[in-house]
Backbone as CSV, one residue per row, in Angstrom:
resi,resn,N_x,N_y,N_z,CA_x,CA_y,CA_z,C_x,C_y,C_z
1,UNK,19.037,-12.466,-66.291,17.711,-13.038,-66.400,17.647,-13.879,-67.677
2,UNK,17.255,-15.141,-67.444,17.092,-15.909,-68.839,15.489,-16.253,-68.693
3,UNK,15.406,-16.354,-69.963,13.929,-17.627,-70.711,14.210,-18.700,-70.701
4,UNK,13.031,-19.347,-70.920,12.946,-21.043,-70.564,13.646,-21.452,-72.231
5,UNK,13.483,-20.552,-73.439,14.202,-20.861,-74.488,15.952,-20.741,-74.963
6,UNK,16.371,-20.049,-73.836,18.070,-19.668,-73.623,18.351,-20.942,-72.591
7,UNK,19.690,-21.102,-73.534,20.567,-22.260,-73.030,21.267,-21.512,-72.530
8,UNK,22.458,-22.476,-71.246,23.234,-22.078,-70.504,24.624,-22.041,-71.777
9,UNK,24.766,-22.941,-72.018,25.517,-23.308,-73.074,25.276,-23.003,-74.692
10,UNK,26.371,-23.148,-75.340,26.025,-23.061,-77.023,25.955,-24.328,-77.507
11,UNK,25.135,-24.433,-78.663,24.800,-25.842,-79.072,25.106,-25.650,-80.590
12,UNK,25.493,-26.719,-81.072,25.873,-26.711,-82.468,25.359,-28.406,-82.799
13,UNK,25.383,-28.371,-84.416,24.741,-29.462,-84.886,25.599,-30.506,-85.377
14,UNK,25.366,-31.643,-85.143,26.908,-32.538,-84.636,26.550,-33.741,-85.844
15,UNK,27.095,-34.661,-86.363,26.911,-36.113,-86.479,28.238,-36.879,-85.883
16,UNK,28.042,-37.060,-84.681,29.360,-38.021,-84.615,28.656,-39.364,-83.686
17,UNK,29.362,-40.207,-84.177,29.549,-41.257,-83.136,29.464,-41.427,-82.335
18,UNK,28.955,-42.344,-81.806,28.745,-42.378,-80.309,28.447,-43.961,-79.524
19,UNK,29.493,-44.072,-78.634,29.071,-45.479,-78.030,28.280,-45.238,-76.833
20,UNK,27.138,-46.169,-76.917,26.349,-45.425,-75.493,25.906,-47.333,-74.558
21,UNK,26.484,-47.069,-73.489,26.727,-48.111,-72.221,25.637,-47.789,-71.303
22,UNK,24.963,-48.658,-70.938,24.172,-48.776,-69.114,25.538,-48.767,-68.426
23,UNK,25.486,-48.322,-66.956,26.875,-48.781,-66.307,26.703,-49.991,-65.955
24,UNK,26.253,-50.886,-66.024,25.889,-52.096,-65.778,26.415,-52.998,-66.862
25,UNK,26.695,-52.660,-67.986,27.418,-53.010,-69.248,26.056,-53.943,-69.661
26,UNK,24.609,-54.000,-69.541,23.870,-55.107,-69.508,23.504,-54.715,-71.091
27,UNK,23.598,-53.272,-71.271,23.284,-52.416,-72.512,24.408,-51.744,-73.858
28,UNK,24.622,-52.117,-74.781,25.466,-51.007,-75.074,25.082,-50.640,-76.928
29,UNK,25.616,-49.668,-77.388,25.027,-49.442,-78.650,25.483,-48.952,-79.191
30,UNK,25.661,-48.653,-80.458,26.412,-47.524,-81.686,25.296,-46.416,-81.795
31,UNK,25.780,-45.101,-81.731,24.665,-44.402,-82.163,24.778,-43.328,-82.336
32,UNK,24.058,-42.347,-82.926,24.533,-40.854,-83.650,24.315,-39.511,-82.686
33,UNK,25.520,-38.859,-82.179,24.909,-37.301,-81.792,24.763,-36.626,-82.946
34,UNK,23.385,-35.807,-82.984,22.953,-34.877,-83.858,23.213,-33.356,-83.347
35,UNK,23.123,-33.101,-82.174,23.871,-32.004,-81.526,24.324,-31.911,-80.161
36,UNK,25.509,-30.985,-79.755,26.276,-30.880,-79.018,26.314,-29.925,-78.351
37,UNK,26.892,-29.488,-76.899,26.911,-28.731,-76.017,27.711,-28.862,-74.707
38,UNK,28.788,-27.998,-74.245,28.913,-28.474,-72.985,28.368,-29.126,-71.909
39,UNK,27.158,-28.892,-72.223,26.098,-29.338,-71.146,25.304,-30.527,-71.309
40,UNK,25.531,-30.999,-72.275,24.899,-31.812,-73.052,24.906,-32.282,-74.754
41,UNK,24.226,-33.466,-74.369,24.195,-34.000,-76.345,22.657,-34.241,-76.624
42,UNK,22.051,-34.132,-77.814,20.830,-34.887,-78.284,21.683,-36.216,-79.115
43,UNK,21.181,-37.532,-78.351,21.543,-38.805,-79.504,20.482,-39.224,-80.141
44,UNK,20.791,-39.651,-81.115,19.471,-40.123,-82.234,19.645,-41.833,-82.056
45,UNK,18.448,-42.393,-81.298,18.613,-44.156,-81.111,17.159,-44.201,-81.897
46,UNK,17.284,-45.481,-82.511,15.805,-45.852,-82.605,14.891,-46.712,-81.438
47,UNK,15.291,-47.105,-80.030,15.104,-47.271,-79.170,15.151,-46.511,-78.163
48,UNK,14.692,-44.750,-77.851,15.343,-44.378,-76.798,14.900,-44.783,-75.491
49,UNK,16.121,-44.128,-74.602,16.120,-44.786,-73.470,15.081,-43.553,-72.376
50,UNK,14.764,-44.573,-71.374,13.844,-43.653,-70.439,14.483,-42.362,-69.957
51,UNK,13.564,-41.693,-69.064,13.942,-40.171,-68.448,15.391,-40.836,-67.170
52,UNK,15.828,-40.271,-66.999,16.641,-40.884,-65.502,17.421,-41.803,-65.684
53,UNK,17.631,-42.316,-66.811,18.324,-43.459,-67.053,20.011,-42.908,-67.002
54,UNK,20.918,-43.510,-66.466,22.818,-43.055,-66.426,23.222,-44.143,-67.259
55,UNK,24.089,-43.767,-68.134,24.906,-43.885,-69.363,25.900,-43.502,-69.462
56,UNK,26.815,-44.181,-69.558,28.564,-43.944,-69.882,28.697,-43.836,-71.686
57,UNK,29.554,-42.507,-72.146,29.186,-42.154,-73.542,30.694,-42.271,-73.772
58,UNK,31.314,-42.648,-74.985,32.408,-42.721,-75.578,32.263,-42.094,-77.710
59,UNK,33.197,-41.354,-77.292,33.034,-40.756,-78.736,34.192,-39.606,-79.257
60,UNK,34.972,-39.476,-80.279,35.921,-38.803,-80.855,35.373,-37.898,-82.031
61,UNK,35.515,-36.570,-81.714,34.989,-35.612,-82.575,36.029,-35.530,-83.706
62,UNK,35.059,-34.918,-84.336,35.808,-34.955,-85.601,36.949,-34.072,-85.990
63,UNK,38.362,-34.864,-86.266,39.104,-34.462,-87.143,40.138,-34.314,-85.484
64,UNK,40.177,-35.338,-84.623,41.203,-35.329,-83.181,40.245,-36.667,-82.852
65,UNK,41.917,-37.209,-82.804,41.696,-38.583,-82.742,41.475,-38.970,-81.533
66,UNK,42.112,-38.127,-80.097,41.610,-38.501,-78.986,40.328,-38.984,-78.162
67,UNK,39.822,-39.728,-77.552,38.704,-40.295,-77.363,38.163,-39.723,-76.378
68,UNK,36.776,-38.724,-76.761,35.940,-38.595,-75.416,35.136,-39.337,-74.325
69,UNK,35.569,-39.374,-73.375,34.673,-40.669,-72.152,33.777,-39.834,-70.822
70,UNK,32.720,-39.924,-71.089,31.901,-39.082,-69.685,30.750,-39.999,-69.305
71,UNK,29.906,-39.708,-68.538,28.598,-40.268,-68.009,27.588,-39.646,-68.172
72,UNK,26.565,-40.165,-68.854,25.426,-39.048,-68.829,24.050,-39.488,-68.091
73,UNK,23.480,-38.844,-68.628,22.630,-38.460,-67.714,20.767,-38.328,-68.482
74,UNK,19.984,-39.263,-68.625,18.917,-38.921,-69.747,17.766,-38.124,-69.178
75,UNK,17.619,-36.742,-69.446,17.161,-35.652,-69.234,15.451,-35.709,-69.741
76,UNK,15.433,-36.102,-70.747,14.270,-36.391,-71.500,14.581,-37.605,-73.011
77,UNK,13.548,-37.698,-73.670,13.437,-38.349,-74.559,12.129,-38.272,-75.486
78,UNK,12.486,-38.849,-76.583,11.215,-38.502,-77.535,10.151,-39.488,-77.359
79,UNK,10.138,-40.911,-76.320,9.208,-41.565,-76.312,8.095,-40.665,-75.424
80,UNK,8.465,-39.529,-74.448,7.478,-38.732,-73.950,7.142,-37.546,-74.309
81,UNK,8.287,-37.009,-75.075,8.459,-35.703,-75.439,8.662,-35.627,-77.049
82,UNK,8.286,-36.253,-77.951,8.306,-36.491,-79.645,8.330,-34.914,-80.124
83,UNK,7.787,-34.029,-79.306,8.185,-32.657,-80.192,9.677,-32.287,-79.998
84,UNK,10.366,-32.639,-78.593,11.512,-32.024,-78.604,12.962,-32.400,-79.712
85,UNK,11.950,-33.155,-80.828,13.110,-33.341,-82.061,12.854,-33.283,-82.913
86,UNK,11.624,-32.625,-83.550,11.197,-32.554,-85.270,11.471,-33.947,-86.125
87,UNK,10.720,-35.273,-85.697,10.630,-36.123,-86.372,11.873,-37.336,-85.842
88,UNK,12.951,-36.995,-85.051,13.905,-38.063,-85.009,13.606,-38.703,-83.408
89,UNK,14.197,-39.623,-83.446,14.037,-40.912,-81.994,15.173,-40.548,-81.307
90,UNK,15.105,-40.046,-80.033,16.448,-40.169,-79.639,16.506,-39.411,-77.963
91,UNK,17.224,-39.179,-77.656,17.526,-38.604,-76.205,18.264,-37.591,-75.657
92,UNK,17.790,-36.745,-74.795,18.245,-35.474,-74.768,19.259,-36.298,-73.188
93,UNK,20.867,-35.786,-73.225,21.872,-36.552,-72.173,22.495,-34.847,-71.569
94,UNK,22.246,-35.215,-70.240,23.363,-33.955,-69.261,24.761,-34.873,-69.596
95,UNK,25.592,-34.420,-70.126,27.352,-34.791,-69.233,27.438,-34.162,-68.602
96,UNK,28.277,-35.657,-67.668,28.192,-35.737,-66.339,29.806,-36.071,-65.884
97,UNK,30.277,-35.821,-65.212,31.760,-36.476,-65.339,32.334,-36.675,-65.946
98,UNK,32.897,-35.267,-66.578,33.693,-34.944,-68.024,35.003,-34.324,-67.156
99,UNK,36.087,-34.734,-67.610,37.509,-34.386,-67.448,37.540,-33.375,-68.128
100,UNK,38.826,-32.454,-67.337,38.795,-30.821,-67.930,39.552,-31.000,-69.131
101,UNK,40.326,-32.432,-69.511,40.535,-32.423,-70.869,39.660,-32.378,-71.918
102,UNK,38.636,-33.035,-71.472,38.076,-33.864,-72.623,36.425,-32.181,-72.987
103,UNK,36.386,-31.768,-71.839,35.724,-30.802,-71.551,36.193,-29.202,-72.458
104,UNK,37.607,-29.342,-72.514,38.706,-28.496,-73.193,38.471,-29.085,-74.750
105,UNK,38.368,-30.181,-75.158,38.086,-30.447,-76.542,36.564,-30.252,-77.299
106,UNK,35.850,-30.531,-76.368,34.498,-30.084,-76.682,34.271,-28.665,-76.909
107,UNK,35.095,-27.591,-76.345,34.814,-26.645,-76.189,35.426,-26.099,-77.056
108,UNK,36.545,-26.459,-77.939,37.300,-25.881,-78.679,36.502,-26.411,-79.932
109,UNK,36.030,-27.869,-80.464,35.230,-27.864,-81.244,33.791,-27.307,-81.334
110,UNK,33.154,-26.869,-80.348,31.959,-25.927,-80.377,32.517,-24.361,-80.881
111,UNK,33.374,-24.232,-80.554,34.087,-22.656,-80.588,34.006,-22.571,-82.465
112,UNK,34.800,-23.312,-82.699,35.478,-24.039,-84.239,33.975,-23.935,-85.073
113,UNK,32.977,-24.864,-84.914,32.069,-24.751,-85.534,30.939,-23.909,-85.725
114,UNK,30.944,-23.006,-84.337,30.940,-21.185,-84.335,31.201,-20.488,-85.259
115,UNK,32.427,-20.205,-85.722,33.095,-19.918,-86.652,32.752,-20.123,-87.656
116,UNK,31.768,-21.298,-88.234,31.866,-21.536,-89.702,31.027,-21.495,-89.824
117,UNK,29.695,-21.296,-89.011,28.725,-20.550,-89.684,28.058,-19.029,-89.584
Protein backbone atom coordinates (compact mmCIF):
# COMPACT_ATOMS: atom_id res chain seq x y z
CA UNK A 1 0.00 0.00 0.00
CA UNK A 2 1.50 3.40 -0.86
CA UNK A 3 0.58 7.31 -0.32
CA UNK A 4 0.20 9.80 -2.84
CA UNK A 5 3.67 11.15 -1.06
CA UNK A 6 5.84 7.69 -1.72
CA UNK A 7 7.67 7.39 -4.86
CA UNK A 8 8.00 4.30 -6.82
CA UNK A 9 11.54 5.11 -7.18
CA UNK A 10 14.46 6.88 -5.11
CA UNK A 11 15.24 10.37 -5.92
CA UNK A 12 18.37 12.14 -5.19
CA UNK A 13 19.46 15.76 -5.81
CA UNK A 14 21.33 16.14 -9.07
CA UNK A 15 23.00 19.25 -10.99
CA UNK A 16 23.88 17.87 -14.22
CA UNK A 17 23.49 18.81 -17.64
CA UNK A 18 21.20 18.35 -19.75
CA UNK A 19 20.37 18.69 -23.50
CA UNK A 20 16.68 18.84 -23.94
CA UNK A 21 15.19 18.35 -27.89
CA UNK A 22 11.35 18.50 -29.24
CA UNK A 23 11.55 15.34 -31.51
CA UNK A 24 10.91 17.55 -34.14
CA UNK A 25 14.43 19.13 -33.56
CA UNK A 26 12.22 22.58 -34.03
CA UNK A 27 13.38 23.05 -30.15
CA UNK A 28 16.49 22.37 -28.36
CA UNK A 29 18.28 23.73 -25.14
CA UNK A 30 21.03 23.49 -22.46
CA UNK A 31 19.62 22.98 -19.18
CA UNK A 32 20.01 21.82 -15.53
CA UNK A 33 18.62 18.49 -13.75
CA UNK A 34 18.17 19.39 -10.15
CA UNK A 35 16.96 15.87 -9.32
CA UNK A 36 16.98 12.40 -10.43
CA UNK A 37 15.22 9.09 -10.44
CA UNK A 38 14.71 6.06 -12.40
CA UNK A 39 11.53 7.20 -13.19
CA UNK A 40 12.20 10.41 -13.83
CA UNK A 41 14.10 13.94 -13.68
CA UNK A 42 12.96 17.53 -12.37
CA UNK A 43 14.81 20.07 -15.11
CA UNK A 44 15.21 23.59 -14.13
CA UNK A 45 14.37 25.81 -17.69
CA UNK A 46 13.47 29.29 -17.43
CA UNK A 47 10.90 28.61 -20.12
CA UNK A 48 9.15 25.45 -19.09
CA UNK A 49 7.62 23.37 -21.36
CA UNK A 50 3.80 22.35 -21.32
CA UNK A 51 2.12 19.15 -19.58
CA UNK A 52 2.32 16.33 -22.48
CA UNK A 53 4.93 17.70 -24.26
CA UNK A 54 7.83 14.47 -25.62
CA UNK A 55 11.41 15.36 -25.41
CA UNK A 56 14.49 13.53 -26.31
CA UNK A 57 17.10 14.17 -23.18
CA UNK A 58 20.91 13.74 -23.56
CA UNK A 59 23.17 14.00 -20.56
CA UNK A 60 26.45 12.35 -18.78
CA UNK A 61 26.44 12.00 -15.05
CA UNK A 62 28.93 12.83 -13.22
CA UNK A 63 32.34 11.47 -13.03
CA UNK A 64 31.45 8.51 -16.40
CA UNK A 65 31.97 9.87 -19.38
CA UNK A 66 29.45 7.77 -21.22
CA UNK A 67 26.46 9.62 -22.61
CA UNK A 68 22.90 9.17 -21.41
CA UNK A 69 20.11 9.29 -24.37
CA UNK A 70 16.22 8.62 -23.52
CA UNK A 71 12.81 10.32 -24.33
CA UNK A 72 10.81 11.94 -21.97
CA UNK A 73 7.92 12.63 -21.22
CA UNK A 74 6.52 16.22 -19.42
CA UNK A 75 4.44 15.07 -16.52
CA UNK A 76 3.84 18.47 -15.07
CA UNK A 77 5.47 21.82 -14.82
CA UNK A 78 5.76 24.88 -12.74
CA UNK A 79 3.87 27.16 -15.22
CA UNK A 80 0.66 25.21 -13.63
CA UNK A 81 1.96 23.71 -10.73
CA UNK A 82 4.69 26.61 -9.16
CA UNK A 83 4.44 24.76 -5.77
CA UNK A 84 5.82 21.54 -7.08
CA UNK A 85 9.43 23.30 -6.85
CA UNK A 86 9.98 25.77 -3.99
CA UNK A 87 10.75 28.79 -6.11
CA UNK A 88 12.57 27.23 -9.36
CA UNK A 89 11.09 27.12 -13.24
CA UNK A 90 11.26 23.94 -14.59
CA UNK A 91 9.63 20.47 -15.42
CA UNK A 92 8.82 17.42 -13.87
CA UNK A 93 9.99 14.46 -17.17
CA UNK A 94 8.87 10.44 -17.03
CA UNK A 95 11.95 8.56 -18.93
CA UNK A 96 10.82 6.99 -21.43
CA UNK A 97 12.94 4.76 -23.62
CA UNK A 98 15.93 4.23 -21.60
CA UNK A 99 18.34 1.33 -22.60
CA UNK A 100 19.14 -1.23 -19.88
CA UNK A 101 22.56 0.32 -20.19
CA UNK A 102 22.05 3.59 -19.70
CA UNK A 103 19.19 2.60 -17.08
CA UNK A 104 22.18 0.42 -15.29
CA UNK A 105 24.15 3.79 -14.94
CA UNK A 106 21.51 5.78 -13.49
CA UNK A 107 20.97 3.31 -11.08
CA UNK A 108 24.35 2.80 -9.94
CA UNK A 109 24.73 6.61 -9.59
CA UNK A 110 21.46 6.92 -7.49
CA UNK A 111 22.75 3.88 -5.40
CA UNK A 112 26.35 5.91 -5.06
CA UNK A 113 24.74 9.06 -3.93
CA UNK A 114 22.64 6.98 -1.34
CA UNK A 115 25.59 6.27 0.21
CA UNK A 116 26.87 9.65 0.86
CA UNK A 117 24.37 10.92 2.59
Amino acid sequence: MSTSNQREHKRVAATIGVKVRSPDGRRASAEKIRNISLGGVFIEMDDPLPFGTDIDLEFTLPEDPRVVQCKGFVVWSTKTSPERAEGLKGIGVRLMDIGVRDMRLLNEFIEEQLKQV
